[in-house]
C-alpha positions in Angstrom: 11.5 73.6 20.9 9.3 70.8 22.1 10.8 67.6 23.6 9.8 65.5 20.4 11.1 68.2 18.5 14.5 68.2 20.2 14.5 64.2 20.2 13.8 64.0 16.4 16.5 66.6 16.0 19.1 64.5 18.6 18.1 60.9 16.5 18.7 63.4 12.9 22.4 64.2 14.1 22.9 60.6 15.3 22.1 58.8 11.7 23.9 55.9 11.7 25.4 55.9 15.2 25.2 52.7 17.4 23.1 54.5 19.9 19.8 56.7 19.7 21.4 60.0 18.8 23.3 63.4 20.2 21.8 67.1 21.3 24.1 70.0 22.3 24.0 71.2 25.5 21.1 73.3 25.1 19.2 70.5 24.5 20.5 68.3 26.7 19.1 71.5 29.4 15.8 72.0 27.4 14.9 68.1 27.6 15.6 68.3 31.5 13.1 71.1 31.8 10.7 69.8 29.6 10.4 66.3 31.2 11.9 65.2 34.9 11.7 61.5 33.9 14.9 62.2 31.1 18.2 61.7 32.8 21.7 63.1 33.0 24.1 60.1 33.3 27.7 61.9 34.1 30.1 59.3 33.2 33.3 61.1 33.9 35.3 60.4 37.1 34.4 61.0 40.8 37.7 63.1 41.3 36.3 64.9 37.8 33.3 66.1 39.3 34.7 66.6 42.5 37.6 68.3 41.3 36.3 70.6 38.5 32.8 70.8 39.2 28.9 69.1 38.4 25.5 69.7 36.9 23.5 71.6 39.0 20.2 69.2 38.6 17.8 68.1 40.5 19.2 64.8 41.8 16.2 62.3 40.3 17.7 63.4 37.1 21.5 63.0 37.6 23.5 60.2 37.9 26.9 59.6 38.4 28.3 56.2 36.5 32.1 56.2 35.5 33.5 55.2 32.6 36.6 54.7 33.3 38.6 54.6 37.2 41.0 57.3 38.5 43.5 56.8 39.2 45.0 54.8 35.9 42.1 55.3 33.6 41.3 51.6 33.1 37.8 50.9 32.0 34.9 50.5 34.6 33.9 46.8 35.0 31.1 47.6 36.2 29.7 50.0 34.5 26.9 48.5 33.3 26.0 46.7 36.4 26.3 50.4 37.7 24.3 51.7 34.9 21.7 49.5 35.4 21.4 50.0 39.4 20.8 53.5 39.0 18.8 53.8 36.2 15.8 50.6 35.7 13.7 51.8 33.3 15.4 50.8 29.8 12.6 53.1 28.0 13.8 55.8 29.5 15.7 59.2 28.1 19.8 58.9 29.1 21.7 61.8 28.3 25.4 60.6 28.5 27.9 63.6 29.5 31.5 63.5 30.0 34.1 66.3 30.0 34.5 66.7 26.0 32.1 64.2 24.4 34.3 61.0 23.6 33.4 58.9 26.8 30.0 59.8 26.6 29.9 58.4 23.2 31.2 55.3 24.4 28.7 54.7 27.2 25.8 56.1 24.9 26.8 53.2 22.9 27.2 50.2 25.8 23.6 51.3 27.4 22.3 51.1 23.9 24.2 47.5 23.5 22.9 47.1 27.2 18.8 47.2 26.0 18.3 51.4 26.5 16.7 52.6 23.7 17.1 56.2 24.0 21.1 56.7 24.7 22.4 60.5 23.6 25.3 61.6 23.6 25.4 65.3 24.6 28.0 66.6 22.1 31.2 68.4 23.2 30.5 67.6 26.9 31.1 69.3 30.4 34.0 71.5 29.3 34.3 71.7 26.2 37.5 71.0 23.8 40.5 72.9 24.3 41.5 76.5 23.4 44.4 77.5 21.8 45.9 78.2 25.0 45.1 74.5 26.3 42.1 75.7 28.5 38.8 74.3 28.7 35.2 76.0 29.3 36.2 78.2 26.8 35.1 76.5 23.5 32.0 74.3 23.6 30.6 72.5 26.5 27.6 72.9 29.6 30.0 75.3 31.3 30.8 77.7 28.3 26.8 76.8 27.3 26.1 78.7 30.5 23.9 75.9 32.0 23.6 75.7 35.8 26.9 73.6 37.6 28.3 74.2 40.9 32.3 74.7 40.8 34.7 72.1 43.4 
């Protein structure tokens, strides 16, 4: 699939959503190839991707922005200051990506509310939901997707 195709697909699914839309991890990884100005925005915690692991991406297209602190898991302040620091440019592609797709939501939503006009969400997140077994990777998610991250 083409980026447009893939885009129109993402703002499809997001109908209705207060941001521009939502891909699945594959897309999420096929937009990255396809185009090195779309970014990953990784808005789960420092001791998250330290701990259980990180994108493997070329680094002008991740950035790290949480959504919430650890310890505690109060909201970031400054998120959107941080948001907007790292990332200028409000035309362009933000993928949002957090472990199992509810924060990313969120933040696709505040960089909308913030002026960027093409927030995603990229559904079902880093690690997926949880099995019957309460594991994660194993249903869902970039890691069970098979896209390139590096482990703690």
């Amino acid at each position: 699939m083409t980026k447009e195709t893939i885009l129109d697909v993402a703002r499809e699914r997001g109908a209705g959503l207060p941001y521009a839309g939502a891909v699945t991890p594959q897309e999420a990884f096929a937009l990255l190839q396809a185009d090195p100005n779309v970014k990953l925005v990784d808005v789960r915690t420092n001791a998250e991707r330290d701990w259980v692991g990180r994108v493997a991406l070329p680094e002008q297209q991740h950035v790290a922005v949480e959504w919430a602190t650890y310890p505690g898991g109060q909201p970031n302040p400054g998120f959107g200051p941080q948001l907007e620091q790292q990332v200028a440019d409000k035309d362009q592609p933000l993928l949002f990506l957090c472990r199992s797709g509810v924060r990313s939501r969120h933040s696709a939503r505040v960089a909308t509310e913030l002026g960027y006009k093409n927030a995603f969400d990229i559904l079902e997140g880093f690690e997926g939901d949880r099995d019957g077994e309460g594991h994660r990777k194993t249903i869902g998610g970039w890691c069970k997707a098979g896209l390139p991250w590096v482990g703690a």
